[in-house]
N, CA, C and O atoms as a CHARMM CRD file, in Angstrom:
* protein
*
  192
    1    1 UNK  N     17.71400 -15.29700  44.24400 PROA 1      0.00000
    2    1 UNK  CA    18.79900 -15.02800  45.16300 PROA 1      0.00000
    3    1 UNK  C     18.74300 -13.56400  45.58200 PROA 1      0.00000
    4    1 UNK  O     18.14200 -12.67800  44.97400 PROA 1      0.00000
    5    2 UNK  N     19.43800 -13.43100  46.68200 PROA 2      0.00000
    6    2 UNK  CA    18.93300 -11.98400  47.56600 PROA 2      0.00000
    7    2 UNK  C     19.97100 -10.77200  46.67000 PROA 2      0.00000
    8    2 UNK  O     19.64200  -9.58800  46.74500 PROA 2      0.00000
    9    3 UNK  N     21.00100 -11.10400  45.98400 PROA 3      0.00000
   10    3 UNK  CA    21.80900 -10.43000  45.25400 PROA 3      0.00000
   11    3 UNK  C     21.28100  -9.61100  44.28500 PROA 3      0.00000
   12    3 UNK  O     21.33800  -8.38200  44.33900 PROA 3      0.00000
   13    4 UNK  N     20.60000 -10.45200  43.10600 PROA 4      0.00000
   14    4 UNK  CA    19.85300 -10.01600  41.99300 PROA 4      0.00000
   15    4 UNK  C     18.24500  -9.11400  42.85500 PROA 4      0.00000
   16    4 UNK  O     17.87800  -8.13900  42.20000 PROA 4      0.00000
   17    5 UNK  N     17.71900  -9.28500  43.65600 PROA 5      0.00000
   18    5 UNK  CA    16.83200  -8.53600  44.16800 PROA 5      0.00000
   19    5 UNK  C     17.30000  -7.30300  45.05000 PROA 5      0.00000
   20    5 UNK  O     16.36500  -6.61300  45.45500 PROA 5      0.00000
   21    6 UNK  N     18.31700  -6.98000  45.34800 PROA 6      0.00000
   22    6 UNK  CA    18.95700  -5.96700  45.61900 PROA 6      0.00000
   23    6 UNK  C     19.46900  -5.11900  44.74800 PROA 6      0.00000
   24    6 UNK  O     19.45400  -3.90400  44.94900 PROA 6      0.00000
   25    7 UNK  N     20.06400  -5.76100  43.50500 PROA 7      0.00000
   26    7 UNK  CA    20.27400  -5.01900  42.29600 PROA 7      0.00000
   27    7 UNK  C     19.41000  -4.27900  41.56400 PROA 7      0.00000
   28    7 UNK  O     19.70700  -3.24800  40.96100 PROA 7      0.00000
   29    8 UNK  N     18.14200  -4.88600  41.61600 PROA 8      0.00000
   30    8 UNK  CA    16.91400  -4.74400  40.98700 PROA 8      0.00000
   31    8 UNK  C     16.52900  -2.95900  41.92300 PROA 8      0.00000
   32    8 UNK  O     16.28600  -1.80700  41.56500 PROA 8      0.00000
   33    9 UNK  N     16.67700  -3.68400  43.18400 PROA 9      0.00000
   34    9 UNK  CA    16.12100  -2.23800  43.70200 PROA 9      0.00000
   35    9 UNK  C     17.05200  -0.95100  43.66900 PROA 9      0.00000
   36    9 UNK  O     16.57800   0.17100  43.84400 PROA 9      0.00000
   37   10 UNK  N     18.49300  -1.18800  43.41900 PROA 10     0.00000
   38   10 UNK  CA    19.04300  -0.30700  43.43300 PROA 10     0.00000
   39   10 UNK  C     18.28800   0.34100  42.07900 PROA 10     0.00000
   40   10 UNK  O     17.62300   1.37800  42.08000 PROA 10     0.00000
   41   11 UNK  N     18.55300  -0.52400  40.92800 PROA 11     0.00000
   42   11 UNK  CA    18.67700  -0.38400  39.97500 PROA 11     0.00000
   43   11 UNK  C     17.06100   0.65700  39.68000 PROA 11     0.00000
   44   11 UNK  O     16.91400   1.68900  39.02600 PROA 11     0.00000
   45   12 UNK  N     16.20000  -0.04800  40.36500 PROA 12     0.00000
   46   12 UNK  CA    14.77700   0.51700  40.22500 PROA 12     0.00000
   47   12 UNK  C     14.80300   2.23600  40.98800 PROA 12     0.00000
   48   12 UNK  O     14.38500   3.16100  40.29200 PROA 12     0.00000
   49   13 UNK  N     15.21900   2.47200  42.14600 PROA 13     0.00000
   50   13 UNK  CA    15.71100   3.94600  42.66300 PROA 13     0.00000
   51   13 UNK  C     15.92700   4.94400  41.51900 PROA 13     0.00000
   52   13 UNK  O     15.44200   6.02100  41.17500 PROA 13     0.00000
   53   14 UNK  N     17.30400   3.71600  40.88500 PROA 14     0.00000
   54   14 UNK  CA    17.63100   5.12000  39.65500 PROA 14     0.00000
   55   14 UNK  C     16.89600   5.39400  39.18100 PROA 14     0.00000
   56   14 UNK  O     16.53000   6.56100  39.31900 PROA 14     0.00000
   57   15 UNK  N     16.34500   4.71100  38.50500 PROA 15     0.00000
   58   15 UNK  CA    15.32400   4.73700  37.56800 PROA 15     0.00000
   59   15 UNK  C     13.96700   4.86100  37.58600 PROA 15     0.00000
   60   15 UNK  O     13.15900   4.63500  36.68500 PROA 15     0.00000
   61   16 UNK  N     13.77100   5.29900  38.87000 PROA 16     0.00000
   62   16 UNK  CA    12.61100   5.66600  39.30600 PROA 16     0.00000
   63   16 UNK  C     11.19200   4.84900  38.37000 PROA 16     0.00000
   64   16 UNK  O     10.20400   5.27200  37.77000 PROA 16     0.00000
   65   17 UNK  N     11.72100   3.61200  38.63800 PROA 17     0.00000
   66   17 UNK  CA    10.46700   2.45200  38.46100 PROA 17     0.00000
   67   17 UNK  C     10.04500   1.48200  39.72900 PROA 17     0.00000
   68   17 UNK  O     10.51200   1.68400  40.85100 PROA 17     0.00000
   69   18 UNK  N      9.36800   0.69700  39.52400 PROA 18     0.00000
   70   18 UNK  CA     8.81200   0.00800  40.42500 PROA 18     0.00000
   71   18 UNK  C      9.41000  -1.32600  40.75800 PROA 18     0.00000
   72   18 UNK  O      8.98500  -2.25800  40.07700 PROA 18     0.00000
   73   19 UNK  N     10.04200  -1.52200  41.39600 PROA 19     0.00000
   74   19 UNK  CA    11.30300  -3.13800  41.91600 PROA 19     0.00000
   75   19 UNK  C     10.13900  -4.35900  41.36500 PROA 19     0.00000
   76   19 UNK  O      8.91500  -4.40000  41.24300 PROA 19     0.00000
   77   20 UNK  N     11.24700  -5.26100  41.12800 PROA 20     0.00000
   78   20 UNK  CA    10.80700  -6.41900  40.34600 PROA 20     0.00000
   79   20 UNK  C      9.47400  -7.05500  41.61700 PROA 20     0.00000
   80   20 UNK  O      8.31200  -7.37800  41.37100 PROA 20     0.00000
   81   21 UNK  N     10.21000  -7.05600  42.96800 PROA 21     0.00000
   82   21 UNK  CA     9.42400  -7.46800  44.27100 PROA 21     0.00000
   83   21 UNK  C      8.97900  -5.99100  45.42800 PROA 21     0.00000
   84   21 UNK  O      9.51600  -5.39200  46.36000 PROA 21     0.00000
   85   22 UNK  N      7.91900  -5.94000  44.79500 PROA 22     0.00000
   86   22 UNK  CA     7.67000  -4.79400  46.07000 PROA 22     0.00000
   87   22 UNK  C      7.04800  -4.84400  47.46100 PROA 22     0.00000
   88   22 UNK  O      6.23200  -5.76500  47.50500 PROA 22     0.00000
   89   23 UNK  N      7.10700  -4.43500  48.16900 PROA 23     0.00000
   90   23 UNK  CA     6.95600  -4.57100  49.64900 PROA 23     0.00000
   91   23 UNK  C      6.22700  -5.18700  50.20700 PROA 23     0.00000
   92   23 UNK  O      6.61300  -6.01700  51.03000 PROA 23     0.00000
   93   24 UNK  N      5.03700  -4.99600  49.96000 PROA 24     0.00000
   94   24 UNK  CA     3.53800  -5.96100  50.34100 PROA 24     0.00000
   95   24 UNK  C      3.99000  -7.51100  50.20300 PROA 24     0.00000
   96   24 UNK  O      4.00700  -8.55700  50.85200 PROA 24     0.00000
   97   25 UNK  N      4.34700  -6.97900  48.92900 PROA 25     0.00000
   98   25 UNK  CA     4.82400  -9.15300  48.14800 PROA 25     0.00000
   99   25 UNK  C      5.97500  -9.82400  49.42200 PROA 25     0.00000
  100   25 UNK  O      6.00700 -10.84400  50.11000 PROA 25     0.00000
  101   26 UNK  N      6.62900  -8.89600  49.29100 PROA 26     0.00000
  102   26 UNK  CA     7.97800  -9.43300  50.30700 PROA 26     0.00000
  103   26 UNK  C      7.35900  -9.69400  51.88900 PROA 26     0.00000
  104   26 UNK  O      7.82700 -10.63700  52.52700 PROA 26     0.00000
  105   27 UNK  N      6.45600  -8.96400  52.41200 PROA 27     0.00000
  106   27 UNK  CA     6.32700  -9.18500  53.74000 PROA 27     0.00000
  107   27 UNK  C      5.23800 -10.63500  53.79200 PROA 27     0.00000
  108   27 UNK  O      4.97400 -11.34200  54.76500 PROA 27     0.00000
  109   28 UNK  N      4.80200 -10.73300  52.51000 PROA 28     0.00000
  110   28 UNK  CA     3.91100 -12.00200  52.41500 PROA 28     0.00000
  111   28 UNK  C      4.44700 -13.37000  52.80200 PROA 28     0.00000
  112   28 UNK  O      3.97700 -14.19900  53.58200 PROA 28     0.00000
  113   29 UNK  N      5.69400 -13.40200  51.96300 PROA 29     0.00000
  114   29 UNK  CA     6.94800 -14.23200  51.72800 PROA 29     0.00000
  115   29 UNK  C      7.39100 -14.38100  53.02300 PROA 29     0.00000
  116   29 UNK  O      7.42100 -15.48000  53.57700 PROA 29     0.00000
  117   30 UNK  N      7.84600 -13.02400  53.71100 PROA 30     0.00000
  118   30 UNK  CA     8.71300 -13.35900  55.13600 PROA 30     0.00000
  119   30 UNK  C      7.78200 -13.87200  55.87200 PROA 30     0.00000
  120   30 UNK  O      8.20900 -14.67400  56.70200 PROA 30     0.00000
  121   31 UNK  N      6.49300 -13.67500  55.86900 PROA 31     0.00000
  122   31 UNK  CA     4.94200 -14.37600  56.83600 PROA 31     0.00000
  123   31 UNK  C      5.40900 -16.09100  56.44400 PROA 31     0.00000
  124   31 UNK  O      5.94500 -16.92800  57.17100 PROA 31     0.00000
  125   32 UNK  N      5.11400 -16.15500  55.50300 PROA 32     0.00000
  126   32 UNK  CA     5.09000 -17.36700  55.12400 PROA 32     0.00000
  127   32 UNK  C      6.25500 -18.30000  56.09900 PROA 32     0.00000
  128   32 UNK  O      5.82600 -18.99800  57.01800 PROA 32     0.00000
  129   33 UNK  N      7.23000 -18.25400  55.90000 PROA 33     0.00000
  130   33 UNK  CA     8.58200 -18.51100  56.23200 PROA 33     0.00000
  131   33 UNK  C      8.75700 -18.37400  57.38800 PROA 33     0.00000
  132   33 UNK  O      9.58500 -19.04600  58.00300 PROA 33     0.00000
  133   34 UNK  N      7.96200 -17.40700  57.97200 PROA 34     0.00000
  134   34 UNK  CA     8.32100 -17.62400  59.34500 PROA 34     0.00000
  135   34 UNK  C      7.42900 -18.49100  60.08900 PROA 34     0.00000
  136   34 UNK  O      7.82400 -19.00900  61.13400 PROA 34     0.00000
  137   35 UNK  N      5.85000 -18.76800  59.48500 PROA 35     0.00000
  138   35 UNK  CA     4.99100 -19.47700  60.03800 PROA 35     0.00000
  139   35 UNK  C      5.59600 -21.32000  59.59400 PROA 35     0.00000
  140   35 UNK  O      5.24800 -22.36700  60.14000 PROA 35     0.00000
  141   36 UNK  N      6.44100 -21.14600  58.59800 PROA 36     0.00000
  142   36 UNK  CA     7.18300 -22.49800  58.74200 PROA 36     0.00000
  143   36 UNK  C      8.08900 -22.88900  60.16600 PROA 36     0.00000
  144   36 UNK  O      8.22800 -23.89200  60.86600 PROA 36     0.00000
  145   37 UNK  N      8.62100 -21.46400  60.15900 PROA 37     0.00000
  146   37 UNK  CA     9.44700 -21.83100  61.59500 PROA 37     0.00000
  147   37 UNK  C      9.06400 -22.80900  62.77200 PROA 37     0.00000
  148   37 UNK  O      9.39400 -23.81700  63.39700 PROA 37     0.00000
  149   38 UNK  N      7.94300 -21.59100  62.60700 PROA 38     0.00000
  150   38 UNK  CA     7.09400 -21.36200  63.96900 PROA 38     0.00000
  151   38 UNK  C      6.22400 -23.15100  63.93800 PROA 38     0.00000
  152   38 UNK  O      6.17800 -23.94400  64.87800 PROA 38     0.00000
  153   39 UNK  N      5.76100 -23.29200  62.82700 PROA 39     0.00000
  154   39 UNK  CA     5.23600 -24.87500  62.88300 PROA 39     0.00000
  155   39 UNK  C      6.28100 -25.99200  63.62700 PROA 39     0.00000
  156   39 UNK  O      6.16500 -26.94100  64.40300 PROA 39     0.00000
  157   40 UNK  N      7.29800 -25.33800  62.95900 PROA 40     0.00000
  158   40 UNK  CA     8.30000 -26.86600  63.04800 PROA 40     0.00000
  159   40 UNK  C      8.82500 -26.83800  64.40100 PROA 40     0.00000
  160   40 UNK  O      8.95500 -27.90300  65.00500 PROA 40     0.00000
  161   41 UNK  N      9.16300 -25.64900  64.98500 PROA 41     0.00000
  162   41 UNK  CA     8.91900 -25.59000  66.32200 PROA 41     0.00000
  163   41 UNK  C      8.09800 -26.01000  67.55700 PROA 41     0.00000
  164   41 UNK  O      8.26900 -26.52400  68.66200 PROA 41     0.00000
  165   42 UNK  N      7.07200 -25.49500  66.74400 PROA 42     0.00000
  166   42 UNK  CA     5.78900 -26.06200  67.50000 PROA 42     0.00000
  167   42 UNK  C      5.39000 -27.35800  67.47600 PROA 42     0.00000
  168   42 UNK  O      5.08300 -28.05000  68.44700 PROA 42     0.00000
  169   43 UNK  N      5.40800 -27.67500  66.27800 PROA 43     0.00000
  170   43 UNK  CA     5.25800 -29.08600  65.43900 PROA 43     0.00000
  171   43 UNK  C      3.51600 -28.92300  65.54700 PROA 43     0.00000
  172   43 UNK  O      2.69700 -29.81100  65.31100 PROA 43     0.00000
  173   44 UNK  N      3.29900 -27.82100  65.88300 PROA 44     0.00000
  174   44 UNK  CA     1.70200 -27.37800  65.09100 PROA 44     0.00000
  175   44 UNK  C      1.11300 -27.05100  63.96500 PROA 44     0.00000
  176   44 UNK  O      1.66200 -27.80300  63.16000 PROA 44     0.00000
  177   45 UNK  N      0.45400 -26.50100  63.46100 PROA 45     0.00000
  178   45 UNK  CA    -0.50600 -25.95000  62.44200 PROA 45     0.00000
  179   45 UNK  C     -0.24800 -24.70700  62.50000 PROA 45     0.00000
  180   45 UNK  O     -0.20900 -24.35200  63.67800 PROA 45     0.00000
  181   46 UNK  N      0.04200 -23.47100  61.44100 PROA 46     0.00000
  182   46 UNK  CA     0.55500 -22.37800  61.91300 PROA 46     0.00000
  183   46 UNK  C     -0.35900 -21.95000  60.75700 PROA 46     0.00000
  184   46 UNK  O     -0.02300 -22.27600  59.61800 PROA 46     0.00000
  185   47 UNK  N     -1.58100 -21.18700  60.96700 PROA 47     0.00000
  186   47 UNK  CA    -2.42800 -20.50800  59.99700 PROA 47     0.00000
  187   47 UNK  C     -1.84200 -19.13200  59.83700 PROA 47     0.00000
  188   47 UNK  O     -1.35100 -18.36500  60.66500 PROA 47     0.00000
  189   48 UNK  N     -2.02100 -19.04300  58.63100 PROA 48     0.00000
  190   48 UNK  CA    -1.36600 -17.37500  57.97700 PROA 48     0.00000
  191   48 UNK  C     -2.42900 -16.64800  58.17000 PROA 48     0.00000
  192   48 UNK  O     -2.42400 -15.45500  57.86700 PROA 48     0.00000
């Protein structure tokens, strides 16, 4: 849930560590998700 991953990053700032999900990972995820969109829209094949 988007709650606990927001906490995490606050929490990671303070503490100057590294977030449970870091950036690269997350934009992978939003790729993903959006090439679902984009299929079901299309009702094509949506290569990542």
């Amino acid at each position: 849930n988007h709650k606990k991953v927001i906490i995490d990053m606050i929490d990671a700032i303070q503490k100057n560590r590294a977030p449970m999900v870091e950036g690269p990972e997350a934009r992978k995820a939003v790729a993903v998700i959006a090439a679902i969109y984009d299929s079901s829209k299309s009702e094509k094949l949506v290569y990542l």
